[in-house]
C-alpha positions in Angstrom: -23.2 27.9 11.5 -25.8 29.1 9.4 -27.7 25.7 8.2 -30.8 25.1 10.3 -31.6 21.5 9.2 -29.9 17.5 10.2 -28.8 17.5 6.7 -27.9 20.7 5.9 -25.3 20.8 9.0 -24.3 17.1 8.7 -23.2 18.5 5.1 -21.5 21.3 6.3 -19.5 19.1 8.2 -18.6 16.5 6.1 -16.6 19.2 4.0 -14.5 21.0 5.7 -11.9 20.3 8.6 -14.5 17.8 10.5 -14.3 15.3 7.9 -10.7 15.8 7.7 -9.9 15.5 11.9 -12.2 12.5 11.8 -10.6 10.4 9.0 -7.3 11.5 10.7 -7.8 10.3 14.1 -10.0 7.0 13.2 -8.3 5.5 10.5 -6.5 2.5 11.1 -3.2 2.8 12.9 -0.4 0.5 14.5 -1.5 -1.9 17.0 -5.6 -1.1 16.5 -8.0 -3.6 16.3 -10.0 -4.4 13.5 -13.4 -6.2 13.4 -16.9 -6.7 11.2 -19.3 -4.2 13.0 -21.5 -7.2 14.1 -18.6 -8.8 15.9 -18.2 -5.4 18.2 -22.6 -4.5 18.1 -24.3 -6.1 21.0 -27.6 -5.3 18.8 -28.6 -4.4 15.1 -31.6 -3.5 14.3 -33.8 -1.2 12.0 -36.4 1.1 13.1 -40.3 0.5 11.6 -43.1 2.2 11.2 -46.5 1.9 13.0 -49.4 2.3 10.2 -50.2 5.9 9.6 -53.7 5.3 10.0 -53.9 4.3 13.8 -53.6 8.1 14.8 -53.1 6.4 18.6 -49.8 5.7 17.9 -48.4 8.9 16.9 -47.7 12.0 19.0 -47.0 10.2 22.3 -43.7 10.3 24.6 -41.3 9.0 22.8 -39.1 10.2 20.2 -39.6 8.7 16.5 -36.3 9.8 14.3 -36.4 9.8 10.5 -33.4 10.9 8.3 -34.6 14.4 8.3 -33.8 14.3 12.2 -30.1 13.1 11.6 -27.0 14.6 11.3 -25.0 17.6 12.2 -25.6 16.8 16.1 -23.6 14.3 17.5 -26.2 13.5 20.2 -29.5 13.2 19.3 -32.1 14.2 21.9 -35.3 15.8 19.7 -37.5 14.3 16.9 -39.9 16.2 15.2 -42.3 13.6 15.5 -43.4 11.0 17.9 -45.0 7.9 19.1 -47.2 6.5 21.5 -46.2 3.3 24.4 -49.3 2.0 22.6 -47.5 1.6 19.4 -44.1 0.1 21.3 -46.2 -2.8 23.4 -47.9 -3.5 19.9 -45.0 -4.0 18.5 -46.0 -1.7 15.6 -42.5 0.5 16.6 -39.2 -0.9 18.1 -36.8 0.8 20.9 -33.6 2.3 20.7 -31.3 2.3 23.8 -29.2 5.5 25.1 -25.8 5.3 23.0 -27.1 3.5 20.4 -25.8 4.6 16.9 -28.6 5.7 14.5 -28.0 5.8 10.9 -29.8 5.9 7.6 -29.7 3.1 5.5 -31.8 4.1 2.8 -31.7 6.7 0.6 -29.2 9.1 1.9 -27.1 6.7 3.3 -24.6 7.5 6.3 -26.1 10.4 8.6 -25.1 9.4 11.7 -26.2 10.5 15.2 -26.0 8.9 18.9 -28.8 8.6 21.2 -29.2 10.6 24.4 -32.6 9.0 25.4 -34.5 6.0 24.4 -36.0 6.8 21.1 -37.6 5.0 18.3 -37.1 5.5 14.3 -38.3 4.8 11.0 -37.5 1.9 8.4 -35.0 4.1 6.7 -32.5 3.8 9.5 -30.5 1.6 11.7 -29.7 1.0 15.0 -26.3 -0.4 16.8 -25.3 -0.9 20.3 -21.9 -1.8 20.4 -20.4 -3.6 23.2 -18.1 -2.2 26.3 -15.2 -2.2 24.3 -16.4 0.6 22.0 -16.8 4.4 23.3 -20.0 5.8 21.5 -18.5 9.1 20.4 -15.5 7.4 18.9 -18.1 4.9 17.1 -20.0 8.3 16.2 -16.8 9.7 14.4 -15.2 6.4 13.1 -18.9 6.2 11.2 -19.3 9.5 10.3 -15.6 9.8 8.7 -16.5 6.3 6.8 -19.6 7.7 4.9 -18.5 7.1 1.5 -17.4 3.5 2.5 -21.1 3.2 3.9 -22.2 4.1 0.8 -20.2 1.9 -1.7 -21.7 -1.1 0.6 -25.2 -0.4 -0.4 -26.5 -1.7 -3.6 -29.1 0.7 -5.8 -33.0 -0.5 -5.6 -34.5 1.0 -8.7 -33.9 4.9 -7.6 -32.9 4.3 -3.4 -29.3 2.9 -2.1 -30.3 0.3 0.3 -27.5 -0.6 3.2 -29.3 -3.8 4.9 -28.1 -4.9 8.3 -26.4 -8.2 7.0 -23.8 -5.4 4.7 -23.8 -2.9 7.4 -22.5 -6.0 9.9 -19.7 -7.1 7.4 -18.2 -3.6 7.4 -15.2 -3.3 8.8 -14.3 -1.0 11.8 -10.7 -0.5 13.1 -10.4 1.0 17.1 -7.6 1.3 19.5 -8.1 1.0 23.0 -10.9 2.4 25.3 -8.6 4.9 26.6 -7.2 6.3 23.7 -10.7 6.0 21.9 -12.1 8.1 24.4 -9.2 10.6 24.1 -9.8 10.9 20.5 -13.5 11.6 21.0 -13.1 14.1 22.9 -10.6 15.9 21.2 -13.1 15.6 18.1 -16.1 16.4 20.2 -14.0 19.6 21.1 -13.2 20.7 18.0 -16.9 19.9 16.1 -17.8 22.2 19.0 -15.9 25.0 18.3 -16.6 24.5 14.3 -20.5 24.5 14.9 -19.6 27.9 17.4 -17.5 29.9 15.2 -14.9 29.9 18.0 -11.3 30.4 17.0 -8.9 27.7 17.4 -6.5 27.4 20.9 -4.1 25.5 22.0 -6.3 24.4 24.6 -7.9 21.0 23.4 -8.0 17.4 25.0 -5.0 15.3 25.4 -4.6 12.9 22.3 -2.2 10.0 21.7 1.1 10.7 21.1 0.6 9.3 17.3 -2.0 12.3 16.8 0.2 14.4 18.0 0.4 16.5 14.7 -3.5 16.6 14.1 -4.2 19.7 15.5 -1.6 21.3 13.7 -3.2 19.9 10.2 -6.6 20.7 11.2 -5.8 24.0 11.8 -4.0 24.5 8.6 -6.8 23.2 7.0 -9.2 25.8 8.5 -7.1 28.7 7.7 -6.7 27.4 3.7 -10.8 27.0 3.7 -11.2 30.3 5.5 -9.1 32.3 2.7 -11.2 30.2 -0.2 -13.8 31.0 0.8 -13.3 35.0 1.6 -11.7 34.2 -2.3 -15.2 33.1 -3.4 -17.0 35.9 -1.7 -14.8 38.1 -3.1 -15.4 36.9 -7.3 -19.1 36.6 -6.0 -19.0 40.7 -5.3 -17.2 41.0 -8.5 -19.6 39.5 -10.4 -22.5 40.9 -8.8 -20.7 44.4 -10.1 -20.3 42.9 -13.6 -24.1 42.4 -13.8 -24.5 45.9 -13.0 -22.0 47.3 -15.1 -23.8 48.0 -18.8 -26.8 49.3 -17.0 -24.6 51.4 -15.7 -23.0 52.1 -19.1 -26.3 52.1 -21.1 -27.4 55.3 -18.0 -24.1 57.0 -19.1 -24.4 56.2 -22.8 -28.1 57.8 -23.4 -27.9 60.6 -20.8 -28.3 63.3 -22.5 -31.0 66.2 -21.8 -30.7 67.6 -25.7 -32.2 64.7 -27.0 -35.3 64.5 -28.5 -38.0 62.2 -26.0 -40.9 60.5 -28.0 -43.3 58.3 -26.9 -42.5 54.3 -28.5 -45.6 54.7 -30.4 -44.1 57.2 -32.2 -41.5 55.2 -33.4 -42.8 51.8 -34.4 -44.4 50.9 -38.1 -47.3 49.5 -35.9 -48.6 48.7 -32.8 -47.1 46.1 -30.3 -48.1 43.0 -30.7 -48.9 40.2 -27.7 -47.4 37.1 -28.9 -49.0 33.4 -29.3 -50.8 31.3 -26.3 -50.9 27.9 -27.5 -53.1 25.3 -26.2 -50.5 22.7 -25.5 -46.8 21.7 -26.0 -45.8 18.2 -27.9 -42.7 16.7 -27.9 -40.6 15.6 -30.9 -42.7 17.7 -33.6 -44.6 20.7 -34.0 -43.5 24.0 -34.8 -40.5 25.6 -32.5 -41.7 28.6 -29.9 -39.7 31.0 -27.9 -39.5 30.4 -24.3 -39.6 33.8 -22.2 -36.5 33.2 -21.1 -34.6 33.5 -24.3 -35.4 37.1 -23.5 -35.6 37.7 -20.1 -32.6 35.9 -19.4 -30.3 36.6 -22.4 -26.6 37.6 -21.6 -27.2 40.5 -24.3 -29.0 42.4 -26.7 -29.5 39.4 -28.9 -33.0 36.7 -28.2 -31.2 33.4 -27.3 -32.3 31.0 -30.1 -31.4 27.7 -28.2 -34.6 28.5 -25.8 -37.8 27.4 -27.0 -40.5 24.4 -26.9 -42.4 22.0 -29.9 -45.6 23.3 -30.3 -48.6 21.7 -32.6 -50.5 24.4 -34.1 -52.0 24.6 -37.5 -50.2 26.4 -39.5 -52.5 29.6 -40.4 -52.6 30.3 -36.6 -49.2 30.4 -36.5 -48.5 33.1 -39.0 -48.5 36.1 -38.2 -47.1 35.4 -34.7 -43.7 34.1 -36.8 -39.9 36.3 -35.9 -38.5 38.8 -38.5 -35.5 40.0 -38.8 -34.5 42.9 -36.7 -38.2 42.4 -34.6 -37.4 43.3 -30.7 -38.9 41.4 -28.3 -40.3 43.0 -25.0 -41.0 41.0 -21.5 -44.7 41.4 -20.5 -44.3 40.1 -17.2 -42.1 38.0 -14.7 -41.5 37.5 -11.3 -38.8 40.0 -10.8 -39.3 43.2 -12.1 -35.6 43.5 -12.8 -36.7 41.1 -15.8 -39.7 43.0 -16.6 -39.5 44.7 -20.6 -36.2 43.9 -21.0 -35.6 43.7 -24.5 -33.8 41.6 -26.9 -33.1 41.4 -31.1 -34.0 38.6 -32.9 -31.8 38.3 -36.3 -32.8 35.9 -38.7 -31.1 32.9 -40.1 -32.2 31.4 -43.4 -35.4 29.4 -44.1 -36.0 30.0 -39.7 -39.3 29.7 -38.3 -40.0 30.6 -35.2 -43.4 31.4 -33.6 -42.7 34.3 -30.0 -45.1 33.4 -27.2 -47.8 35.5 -25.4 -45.2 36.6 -22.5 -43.5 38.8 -25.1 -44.2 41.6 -26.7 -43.0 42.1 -30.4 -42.0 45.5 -31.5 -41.4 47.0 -35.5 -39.1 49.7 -35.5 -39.9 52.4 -37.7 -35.8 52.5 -39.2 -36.1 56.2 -40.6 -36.2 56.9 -36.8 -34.6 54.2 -34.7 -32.6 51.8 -35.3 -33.5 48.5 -33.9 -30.4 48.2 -32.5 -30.7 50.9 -30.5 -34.2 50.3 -29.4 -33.2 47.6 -27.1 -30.6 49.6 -25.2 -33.1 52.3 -25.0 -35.7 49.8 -22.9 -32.6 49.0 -20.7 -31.8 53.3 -19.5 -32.9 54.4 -16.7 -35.2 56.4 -17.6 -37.5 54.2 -19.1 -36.8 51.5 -16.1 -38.3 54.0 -14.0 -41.5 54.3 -16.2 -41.8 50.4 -16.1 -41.9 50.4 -12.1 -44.6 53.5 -12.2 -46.6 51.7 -15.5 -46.0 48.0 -13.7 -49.1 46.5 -13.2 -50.3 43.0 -11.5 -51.0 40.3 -13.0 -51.8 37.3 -11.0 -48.5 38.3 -8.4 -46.7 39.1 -11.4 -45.3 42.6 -12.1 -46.1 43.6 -15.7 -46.9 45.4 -18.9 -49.2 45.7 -21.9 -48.9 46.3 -25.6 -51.0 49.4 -24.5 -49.2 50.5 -21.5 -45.7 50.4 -23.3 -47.1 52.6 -26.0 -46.7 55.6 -23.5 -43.0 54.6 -22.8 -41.1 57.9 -23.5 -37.5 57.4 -24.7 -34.5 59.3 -25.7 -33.9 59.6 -29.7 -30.8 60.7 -30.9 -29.9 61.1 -34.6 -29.4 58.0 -36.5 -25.5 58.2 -36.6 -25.8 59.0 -32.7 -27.6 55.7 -32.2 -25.1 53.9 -34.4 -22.2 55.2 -31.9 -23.9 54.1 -28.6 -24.6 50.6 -30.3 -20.9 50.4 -31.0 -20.3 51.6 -27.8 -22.4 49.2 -25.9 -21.3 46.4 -28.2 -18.0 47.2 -27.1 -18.8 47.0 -23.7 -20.6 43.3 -23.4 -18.3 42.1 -25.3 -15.6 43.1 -22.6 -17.9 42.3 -19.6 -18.8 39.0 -21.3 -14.9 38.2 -21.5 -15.1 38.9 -17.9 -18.1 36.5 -16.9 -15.9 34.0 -18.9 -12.6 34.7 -16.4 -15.5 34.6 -13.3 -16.2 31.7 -14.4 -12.9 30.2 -14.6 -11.6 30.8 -11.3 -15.0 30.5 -9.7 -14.3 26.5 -11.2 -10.7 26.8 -9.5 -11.6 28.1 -6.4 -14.4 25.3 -6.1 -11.7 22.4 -6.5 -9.3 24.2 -4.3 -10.9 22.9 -1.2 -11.2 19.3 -2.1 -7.9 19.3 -3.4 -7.1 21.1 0.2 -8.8 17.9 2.1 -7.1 15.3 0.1 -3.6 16.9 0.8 -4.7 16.6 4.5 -5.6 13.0 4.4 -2.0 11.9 2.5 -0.4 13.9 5.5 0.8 16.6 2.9 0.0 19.6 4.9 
């Protein structure tokens, strides 16, 4: 498993065939006993915190857990901080026994983890001991597949889900003997194994009760489903990774060729480029709209995405001559990723619009007795002017970029007027085609996302 963190493995566990084996093999069955946790806990507490201040508490012997430490390993044996015997014989910290069940309470409620050593922990979490006639592990499971019921049982505080003791107590927990509890733990304790390992499945697991009989069977159905949804998603994760590539691809083919005449932009603007406004501040509810970068930058086409800007107060003669005309392209100065560096997008008007571009663009006038507007932004898009923008690229404050001077210089292919109405067709033609194919991507990346839950809950009815 590739998750390095308590939570992040503790969430890769709960969904997929874990969470299914361990609601399977500690849900209630015939002839199981049932009690309220505090009826089967010879001890409930919650952990505390000595005060931060008293530095002679903290980096001692013993092992202080906090919910960042929990979940994923069954067996908890490492904290990433600790305390000091100081702070336990003040009683500023309080002192968890080996198999006691630690689990957080607040917040992210219902990591669970058992401990290997005697440890201490934080307010956020809660300690049980539970009597002889509970195996740890099988507690450990019966928990862990009971998360969402954990949950339920804690009220919100403002923003935090709180689980106090006297709720976590009145919980119900369902067990069948010693024996067959420690059966089912270590059948479970086997296969989270072997999950966390990557090891394929065998028929060589623990004995289980005779009423389990069928869960290895299920469990292993389950895996193999969740192992072809996923190579599924990799799969229409490639495929759209292609997609992306695609119209550069197309826009290469579409302006590659060498008989073309190649004129510096300069030469083919009504005027120079133009950095666009740097207001002082941004207001909310009023003020006058302003492009955000990326309704460029991150555009699905040619077009300047007109649903992507901020309110800004400016007076109104400042804000002039940085306002959008029709058929103005619009040029990234500089971004983060190159790949996003001078790409281009149109900006067609719609009535009585206003619309002010900001300074990390670049406005551009096309002279239209030479290019066509149009055409312009594929043109920033080839390849061969991609390859100007990593030589020109300069940095500006770990950003890759460009200047209205710098893009001056940009050389680009210009083909007669009717030639650049063909390759806009062209290209029109083929976003509209890829963007049909996002939509479809899309689609199944939704169905292939519900597959697996729908998978799980199959598993629980007993429909697999």
């Amino acid at each position: 498993m590739n998750s390095s963190s308590a939570p992040d493995r503790h969430r890769w566990l709960s969904n997929n065939s874990m969470m299914v084996a361990a609601k399977l093999a500690t849900s209630l069955k015939p002839n199981w006993e049932t009690a309220k946790l505090g009826d089967i806990a010879e001890r409930i507490s919650t952990g505390t915190t000595p005060p931060s201040q008293e530095r002679r508490y903290y980096d001692g012997d013993i092992n202080w857990f906090t919910p960042a430490d929990i979940g994923g390993n069954r067996w908890l044996s490492i904290a990433k901080k600790s305390i000091t015997n100081e702070a336990v014989n003040e009683k500023k910290a309080r002192i968890f026994d080996i198999g006691t069940i630690l689990i957080t309470c607040i917040g992210h409620i219902g990591r669970v983890g058992i401990l290997s050593q005697i440890s201490s922990a934080n307010q956020q979490i809660t300690g049980i001991r539970f009597n002889k006639t509970i195996d740890p592990e099988f507690a450990y499971y019966g928990l862990f597949a009971r998360q969402n019921e954990l949950q339920a049982a804690a009220p919100t505080a403002s923003t935090l889900s709180i689980l106090n003791q006297n709720r976590l107590s009145n919980i119900d927990f369902c067990f069948p003997s010693l024996k067959e509890q420690i059966q089912i733990s270590k059948f479970l304790s086997w296969y989270e194994d072997r999950l966390i390992n990557r090891q394929p499945f065998t028929n060589e697991y623990p004995i289980l009760p005779d009423y389990l009989s069928d869960l290895p069977r299920i469990v292993e159905r389950v895996e193999a489903l969740a192992a072809r949804i996923a190579k599924a998603q990799s799969l229409r994760d490639e495929a759209s990774g292609e997609v992306d590539i695609l119209l550069p691809r197309a826009t290469t083919y579409a302006l590659d060729e060498q008989s073309w005449e190649i004129q510096r932009l300069e030469n083919v603007l009504k005027e120079s480029p133009r950095n666009g406004f740097a207001p002082q501040s941004k207001v909310e509810g009023n003020g006058k709209r302003m492009l955000r970068i990326n309704a460029v930058s991150s555009s699905p086409n040619r077009f300047v995405d007109l649903s992507a800007f901020n309110l800004v107060d400016v007076p109104e003669e400042k804000a002039n001559p940085f306002y959008m005309q029709n058929n103005e392209v619009f040029v990234v100065r500089y971004n983060g990723d190159i790949n996003r560096v001078a790409k281009a997008a149109i900006y067609k008007a719609k009535d009585d619009e206003k619309i002010i571009f900001p300074d990390k663009l670049i406005r551009l006038r096309a002279n239209e007795e030479i290019i066509l507007p149009d055409y312009l932004v594929f043109a920033l898009s080839s390849r061969k002017v991609r390859s100007q923008i990593e030589e020109l690229g300069k940095t500006t404050a770990g950003n890759i970029g460009i200047s209205g001077s710098n893009i001056k210089s940009f050389m680009i292919p210009v083909p007669p007027l009717d030639e650049q109405r063909r390759i806009v067709a062209y290209l029109d033609s083929v976003q509209a085609r890829l963007a049909s194919l996002r939509e479809l991507q899309s689609a199944t990346g939704e169905e292939l996302s519900a597959l697996l839950p729908s998978v799980l809950d199959r598993a629980f009815k007993g429909e697999l």
